[in-house]
N, C-alpha and C positions, 0 to 999 in steps of 0.2 A: 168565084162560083156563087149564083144564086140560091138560095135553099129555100123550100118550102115544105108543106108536111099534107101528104095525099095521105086519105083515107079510104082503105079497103073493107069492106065486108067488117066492119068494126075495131080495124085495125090501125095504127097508123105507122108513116112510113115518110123519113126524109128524102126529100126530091131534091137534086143537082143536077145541074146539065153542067157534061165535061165537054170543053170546045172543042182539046185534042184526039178526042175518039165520036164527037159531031152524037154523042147521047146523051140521053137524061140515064138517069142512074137511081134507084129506090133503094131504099134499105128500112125494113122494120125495125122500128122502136119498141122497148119494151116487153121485151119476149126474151123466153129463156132458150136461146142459140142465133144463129144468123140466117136472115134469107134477106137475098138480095134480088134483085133484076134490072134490067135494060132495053132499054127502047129508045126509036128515032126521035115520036113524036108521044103527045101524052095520051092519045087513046091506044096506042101498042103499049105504052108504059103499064095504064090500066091495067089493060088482058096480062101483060107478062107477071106483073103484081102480083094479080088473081091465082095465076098459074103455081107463081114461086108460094104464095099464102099457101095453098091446097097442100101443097107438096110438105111442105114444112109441119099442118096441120095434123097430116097424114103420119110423119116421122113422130110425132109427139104421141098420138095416139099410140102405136105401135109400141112406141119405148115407154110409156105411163109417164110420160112427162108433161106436165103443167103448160101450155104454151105462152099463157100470159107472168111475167116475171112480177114476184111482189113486192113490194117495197116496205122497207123497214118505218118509212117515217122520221129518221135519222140522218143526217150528214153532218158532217163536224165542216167548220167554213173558217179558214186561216186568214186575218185582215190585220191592216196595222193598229196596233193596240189606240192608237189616237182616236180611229175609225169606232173604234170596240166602246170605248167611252162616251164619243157621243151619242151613239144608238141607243144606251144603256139611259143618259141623261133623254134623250127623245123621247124613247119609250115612258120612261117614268115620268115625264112631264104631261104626254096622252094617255097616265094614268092604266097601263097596260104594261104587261111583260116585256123583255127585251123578244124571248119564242114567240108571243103572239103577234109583237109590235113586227115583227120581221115576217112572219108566214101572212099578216095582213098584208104588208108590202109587195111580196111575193105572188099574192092572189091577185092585186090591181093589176102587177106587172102580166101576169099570164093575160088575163084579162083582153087587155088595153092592143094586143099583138093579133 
């Protein structure tokens, strides 16, 4: 499957096309619950998007829920210790933290995509 990431009305949203049901397929990212939708082609995908966003939008409202999910800023990342040593020797070689040395890495990488 290919994936891409459509943007809604400020939203974003992973795009798939499944071969064996001949759709693309969205699902929002980053929101606190799921809405998903389905289309042939990608301006029906749009409209159905649009649709599922509203609807979603709607339930948040209704319930006092947040629609956008926040992030801690935090995730702990499991690598082999050999891994863990050289970043640690990188970093302090480019005179920067192992956190910085990695969230700057991390920023190229979004970046560059």
């Amino acid at each position: 499957m290919m994936m891409n990431i459509m943007e809604i009305n400020g939203y974003r949203a992973i795009i798939q096309y499944d071969p064996e049901i001949e759709m693309f397929r969205g699902e929002f990212i980053g929101i606190n619950g799921g809405a998903d939708f389905y289309a042939k082609d990608i301006e029906g995908l749009r409209a159905e998007g649009e649709i599922s966003l509203n609807v979603f939008l709607e339930m948040c409202h209704e319930d006092g829920v947040e629609p956008r999910k926040e992030y801690s800023g935090k995730f702990n990342l499991r690598l082999p210790s050999m891994l863990h040593g050289q970043l640690v020797e990188k970093a302090a070689s480019d005179g920067t933290s192992l956190n910085q040395w990695v969230t700057d890495a991390l920023t190229r990488a979004i970046q560059t995509t």
